[in-house]
Backbone as XML, in Angstrom:
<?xml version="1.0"?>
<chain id="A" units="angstrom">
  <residue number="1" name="UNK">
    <atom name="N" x="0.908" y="-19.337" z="2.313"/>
    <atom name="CA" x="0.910" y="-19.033" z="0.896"/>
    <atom name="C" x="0.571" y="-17.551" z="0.714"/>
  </residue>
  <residue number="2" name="UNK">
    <atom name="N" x="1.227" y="-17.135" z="-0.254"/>
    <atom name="CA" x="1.145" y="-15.616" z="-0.545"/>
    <atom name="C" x="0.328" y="-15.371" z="-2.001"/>
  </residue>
  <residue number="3" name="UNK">
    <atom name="N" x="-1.005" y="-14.732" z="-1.727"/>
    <atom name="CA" x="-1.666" y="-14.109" z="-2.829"/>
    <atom name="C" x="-1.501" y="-12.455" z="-3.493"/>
  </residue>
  <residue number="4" name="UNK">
    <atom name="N" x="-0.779" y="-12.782" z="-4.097"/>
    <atom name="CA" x="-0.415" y="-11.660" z="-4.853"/>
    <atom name="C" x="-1.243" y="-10.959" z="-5.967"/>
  </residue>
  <residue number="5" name="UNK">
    <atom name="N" x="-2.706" y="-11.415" z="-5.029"/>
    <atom name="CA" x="-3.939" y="-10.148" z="-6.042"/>
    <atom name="C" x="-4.267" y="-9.607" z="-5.154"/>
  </residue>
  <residue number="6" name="UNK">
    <atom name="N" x="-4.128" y="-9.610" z="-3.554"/>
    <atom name="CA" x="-4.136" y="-8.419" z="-1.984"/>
    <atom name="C" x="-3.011" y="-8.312" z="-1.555"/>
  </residue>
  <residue number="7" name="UNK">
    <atom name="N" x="-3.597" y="-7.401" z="-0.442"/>
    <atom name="CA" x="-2.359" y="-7.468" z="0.589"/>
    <atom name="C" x="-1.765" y="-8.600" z="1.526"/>
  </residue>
  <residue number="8" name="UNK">
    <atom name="N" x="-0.935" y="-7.874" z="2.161"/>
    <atom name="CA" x="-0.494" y="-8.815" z="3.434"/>
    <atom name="C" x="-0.515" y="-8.080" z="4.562"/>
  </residue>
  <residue number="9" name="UNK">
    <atom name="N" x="-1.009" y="-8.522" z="5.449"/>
    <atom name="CA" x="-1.227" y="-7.602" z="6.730"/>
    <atom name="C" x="-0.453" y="-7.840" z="7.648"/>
  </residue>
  <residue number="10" name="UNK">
    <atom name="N" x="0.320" y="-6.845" z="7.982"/>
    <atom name="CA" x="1.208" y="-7.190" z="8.897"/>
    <atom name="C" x="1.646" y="-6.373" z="10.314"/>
  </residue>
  <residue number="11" name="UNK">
    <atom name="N" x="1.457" y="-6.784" z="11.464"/>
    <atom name="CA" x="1.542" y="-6.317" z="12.823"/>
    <atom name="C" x="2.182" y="-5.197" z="13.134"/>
  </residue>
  <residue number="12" name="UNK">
    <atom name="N" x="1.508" y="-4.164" z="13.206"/>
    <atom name="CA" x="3.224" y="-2.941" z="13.304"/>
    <atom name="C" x="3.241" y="-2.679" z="14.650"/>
  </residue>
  <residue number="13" name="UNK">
    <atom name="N" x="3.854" y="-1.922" z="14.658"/>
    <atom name="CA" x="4.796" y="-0.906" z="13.505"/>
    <atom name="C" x="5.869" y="-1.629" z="12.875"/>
  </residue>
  <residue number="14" name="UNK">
    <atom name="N" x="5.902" y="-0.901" z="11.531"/>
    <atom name="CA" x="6.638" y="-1.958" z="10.103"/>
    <atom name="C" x="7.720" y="-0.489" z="9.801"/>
  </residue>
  <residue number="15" name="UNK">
    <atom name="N" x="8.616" y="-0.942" z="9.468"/>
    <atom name="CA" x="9.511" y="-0.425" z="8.431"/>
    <atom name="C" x="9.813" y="-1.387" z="7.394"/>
  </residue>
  <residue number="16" name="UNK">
    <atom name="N" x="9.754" y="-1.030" z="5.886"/>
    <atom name="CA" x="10.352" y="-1.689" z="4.405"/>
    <atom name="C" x="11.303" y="-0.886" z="4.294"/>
  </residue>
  <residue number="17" name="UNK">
    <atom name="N" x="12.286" y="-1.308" z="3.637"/>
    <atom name="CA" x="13.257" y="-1.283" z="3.109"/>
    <atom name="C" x="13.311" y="-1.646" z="1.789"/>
  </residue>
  <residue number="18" name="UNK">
    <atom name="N" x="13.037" y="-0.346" z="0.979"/>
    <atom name="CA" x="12.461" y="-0.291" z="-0.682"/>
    <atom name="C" x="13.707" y="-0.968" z="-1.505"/>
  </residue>
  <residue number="19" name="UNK">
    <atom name="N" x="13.480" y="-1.007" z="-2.448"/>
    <atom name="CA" x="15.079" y="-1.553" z="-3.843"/>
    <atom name="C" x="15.679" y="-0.123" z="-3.628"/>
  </residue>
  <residue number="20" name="UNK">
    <atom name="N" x="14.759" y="0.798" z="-3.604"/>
    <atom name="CA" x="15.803" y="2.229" z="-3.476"/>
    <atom name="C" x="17.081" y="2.618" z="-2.874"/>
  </residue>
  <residue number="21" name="UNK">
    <atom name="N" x="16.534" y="1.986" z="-1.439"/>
    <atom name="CA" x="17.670" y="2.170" z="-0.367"/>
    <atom name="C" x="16.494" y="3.342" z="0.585"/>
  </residue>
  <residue number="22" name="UNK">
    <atom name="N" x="14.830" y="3.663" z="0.226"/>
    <atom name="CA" x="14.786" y="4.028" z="1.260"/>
    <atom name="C" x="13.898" y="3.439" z="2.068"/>
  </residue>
  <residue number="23" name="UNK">
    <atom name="N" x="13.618" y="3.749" z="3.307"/>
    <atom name="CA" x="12.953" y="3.094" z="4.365"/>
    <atom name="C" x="11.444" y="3.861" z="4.434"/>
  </residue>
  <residue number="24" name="UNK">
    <atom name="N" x="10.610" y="2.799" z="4.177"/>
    <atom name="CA" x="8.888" y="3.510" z="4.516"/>
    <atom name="C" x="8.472" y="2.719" z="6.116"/>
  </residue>
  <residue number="25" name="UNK">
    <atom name="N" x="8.074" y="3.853" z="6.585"/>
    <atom name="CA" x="7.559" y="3.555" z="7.840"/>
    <atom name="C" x="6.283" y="3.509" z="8.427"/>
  </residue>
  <residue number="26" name="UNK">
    <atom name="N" x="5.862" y="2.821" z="9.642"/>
    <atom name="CA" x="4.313" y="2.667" z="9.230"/>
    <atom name="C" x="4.111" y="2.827" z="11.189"/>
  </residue>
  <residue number="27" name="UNK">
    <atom name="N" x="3.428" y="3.513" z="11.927"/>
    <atom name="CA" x="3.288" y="3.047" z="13.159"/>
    <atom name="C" x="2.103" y="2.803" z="14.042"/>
  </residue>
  <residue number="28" name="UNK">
    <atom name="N" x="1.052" y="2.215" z="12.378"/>
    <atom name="CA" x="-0.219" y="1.565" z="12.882"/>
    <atom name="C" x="-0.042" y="0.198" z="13.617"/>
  </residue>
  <residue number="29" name="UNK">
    <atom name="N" x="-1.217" y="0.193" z="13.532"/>
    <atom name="CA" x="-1.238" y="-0.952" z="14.930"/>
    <atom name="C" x="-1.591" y="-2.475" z="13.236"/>
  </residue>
  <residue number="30" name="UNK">
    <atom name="N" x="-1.941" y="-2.159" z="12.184"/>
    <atom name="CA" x="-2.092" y="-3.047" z="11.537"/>
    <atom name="C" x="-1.507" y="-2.471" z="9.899"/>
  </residue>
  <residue number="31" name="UNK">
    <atom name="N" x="-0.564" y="-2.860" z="9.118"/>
    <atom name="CA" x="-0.499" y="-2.230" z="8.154"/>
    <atom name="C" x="-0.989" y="-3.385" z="6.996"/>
  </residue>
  <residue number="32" name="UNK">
    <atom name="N" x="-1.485" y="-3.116" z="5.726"/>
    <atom name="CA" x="-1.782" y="-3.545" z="4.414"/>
    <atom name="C" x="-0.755" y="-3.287" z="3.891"/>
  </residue>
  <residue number="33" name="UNK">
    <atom name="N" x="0.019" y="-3.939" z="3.579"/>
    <atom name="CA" x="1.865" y="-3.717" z="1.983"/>
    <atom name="C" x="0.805" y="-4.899" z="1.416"/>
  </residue>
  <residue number="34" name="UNK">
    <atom name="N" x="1.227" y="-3.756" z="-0.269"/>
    <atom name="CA" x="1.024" y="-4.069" z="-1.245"/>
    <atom name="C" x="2.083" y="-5.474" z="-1.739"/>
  </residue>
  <residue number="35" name="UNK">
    <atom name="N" x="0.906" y="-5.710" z="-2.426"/>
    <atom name="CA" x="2.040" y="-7.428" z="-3.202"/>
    <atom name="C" x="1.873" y="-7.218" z="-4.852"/>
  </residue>
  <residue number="36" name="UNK">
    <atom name="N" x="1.055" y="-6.825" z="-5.137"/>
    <atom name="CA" x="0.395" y="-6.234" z="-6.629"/>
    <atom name="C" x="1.280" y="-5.166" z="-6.966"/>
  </residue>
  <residue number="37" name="UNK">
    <atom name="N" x="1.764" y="-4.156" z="-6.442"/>
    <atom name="CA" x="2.777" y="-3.550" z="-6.968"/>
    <atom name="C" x="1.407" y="-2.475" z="-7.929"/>
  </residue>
  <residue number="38" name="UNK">
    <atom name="N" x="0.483" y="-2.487" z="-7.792"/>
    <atom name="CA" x="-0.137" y="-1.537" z="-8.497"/>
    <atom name="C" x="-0.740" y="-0.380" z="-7.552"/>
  </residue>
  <residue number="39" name="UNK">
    <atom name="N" x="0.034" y="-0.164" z="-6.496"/>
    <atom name="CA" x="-0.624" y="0.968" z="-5.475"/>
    <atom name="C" x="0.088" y="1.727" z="-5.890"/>
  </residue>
  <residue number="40" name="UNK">
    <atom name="N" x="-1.132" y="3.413" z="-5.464"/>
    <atom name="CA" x="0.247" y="4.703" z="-5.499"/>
    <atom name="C" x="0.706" y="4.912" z="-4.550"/>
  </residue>
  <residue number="41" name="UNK">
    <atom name="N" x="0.130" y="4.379" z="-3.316"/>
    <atom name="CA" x="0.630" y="4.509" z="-2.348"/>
    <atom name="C" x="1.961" y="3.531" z="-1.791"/>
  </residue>
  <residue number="42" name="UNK">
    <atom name="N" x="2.522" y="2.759" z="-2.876"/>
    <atom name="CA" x="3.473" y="1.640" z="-2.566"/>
    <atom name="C" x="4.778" y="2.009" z="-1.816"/>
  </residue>
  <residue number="43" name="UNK">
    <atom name="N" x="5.120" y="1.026" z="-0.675"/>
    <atom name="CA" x="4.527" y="-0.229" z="-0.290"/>
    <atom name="C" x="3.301" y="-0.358" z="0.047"/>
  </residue>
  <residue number="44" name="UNK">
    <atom name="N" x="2.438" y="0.507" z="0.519"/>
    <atom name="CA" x="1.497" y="0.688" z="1.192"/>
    <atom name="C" x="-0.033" y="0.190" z="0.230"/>
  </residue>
  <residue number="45" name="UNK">
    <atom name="N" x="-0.994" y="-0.850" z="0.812"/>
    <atom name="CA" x="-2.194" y="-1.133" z="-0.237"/>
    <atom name="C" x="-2.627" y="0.039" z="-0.110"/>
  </residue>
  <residue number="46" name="UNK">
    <atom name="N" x="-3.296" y="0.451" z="-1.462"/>
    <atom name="CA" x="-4.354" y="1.610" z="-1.643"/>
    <atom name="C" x="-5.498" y="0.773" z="-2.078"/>
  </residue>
  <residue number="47" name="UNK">
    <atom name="N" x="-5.604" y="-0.561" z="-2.179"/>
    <atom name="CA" x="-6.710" y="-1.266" z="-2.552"/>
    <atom name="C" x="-7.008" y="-1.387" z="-4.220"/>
  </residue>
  <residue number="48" name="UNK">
    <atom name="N" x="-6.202" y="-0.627" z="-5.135"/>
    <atom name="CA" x="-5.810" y="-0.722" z="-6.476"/>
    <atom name="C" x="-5.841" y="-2.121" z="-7.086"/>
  </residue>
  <residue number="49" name="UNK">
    <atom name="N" x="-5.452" y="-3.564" z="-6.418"/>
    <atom name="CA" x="-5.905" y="-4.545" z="-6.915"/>
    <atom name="C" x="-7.367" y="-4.836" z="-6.977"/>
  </residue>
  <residue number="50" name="UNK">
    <atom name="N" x="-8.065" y="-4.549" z="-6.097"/>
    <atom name="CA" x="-9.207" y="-4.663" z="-6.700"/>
    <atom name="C" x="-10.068" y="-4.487" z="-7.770"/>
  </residue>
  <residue number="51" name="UNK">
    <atom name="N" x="-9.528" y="-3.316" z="-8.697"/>
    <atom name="CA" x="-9.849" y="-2.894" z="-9.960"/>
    <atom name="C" x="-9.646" y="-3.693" z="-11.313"/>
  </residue>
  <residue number="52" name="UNK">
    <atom name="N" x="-8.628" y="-4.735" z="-10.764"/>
    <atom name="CA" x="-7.733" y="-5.445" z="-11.631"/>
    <atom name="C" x="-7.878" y="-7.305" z="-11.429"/>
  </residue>
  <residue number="53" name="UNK">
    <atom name="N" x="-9.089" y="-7.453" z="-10.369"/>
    <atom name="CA" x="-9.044" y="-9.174" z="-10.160"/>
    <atom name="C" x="-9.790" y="-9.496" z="-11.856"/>
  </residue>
  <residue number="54" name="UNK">
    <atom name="N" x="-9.199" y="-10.885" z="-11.909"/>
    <atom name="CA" x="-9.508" y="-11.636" z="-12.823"/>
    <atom name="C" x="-10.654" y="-12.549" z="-12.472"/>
  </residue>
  <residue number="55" name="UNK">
    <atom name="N" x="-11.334" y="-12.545" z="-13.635"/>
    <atom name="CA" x="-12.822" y="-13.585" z="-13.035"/>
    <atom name="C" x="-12.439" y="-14.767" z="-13.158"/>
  </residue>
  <residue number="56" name="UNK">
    <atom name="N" x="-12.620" y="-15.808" z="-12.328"/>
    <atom name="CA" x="-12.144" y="-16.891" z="-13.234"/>
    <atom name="C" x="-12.874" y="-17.678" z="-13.925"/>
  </residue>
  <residue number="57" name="UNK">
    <atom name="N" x="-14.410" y="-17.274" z="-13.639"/>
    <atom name="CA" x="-15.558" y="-17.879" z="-14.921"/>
    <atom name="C" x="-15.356" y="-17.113" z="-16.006"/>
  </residue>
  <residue number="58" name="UNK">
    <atom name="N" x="-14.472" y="-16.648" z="-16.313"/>
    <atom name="CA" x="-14.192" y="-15.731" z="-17.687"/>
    <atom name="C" x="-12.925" y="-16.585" z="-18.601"/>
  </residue>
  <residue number="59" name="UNK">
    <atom name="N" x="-12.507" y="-17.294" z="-17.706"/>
    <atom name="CA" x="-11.417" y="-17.725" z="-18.620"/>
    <atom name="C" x="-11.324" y="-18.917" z="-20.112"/>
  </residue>
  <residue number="60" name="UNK">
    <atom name="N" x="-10.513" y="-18.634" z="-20.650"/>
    <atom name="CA" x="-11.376" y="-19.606" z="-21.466"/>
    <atom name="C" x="-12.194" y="-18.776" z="-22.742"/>
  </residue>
  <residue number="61" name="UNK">
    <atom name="N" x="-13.028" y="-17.957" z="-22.707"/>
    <atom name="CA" x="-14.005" y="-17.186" z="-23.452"/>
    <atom name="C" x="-12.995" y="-15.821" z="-24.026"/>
  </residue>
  <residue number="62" name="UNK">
    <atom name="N" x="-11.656" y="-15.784" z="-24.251"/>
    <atom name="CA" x="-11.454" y="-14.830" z="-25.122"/>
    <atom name="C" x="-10.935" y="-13.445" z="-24.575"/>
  </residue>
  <residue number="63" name="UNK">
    <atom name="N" x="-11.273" y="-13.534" z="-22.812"/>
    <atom name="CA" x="-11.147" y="-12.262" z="-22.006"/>
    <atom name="C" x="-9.795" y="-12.142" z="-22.076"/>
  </residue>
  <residue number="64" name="UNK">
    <atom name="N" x="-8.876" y="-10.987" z="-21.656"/>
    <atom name="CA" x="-7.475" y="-11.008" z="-21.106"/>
    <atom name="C" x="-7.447" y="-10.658" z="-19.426"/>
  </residue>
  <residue number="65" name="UNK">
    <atom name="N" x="-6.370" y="-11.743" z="-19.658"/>
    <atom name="CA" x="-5.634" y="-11.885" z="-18.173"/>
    <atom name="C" x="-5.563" y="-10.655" z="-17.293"/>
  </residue>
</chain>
């Protein structure tokens, strides 16, 4: 199952293949791609979801999503 409030870690070396048409390359030994789509560093996590988790003892009481 895929949580799309982190990353996904995945074994590299990685190349993506953006909607652009271009290729990001990676030739760590472990890479973080973003699933949140809120990195500046995208594909790449910059850890930017973290700023943005939802509580979930909040829900209910009026907070936004």
């Amino acid at each position: 199952m895929l949580d799309h409030q982190g990353p996904v870690l995945i074994e590299g070396p990685v190349e993506i293949f953006l909607e652009d048409g271009t290729v990001a390359r990676s030739d760590r030994f472990v890479v973080a791609v973003c699933t949140c789509r809120r990195s500046r560093s995208y594909p790449w996590c910059d850890t930017s979801h973290r700023a943005h988790r939802r509580n979930p003892s909040a829900r209910g009481k009026g907070s936004c999503p």
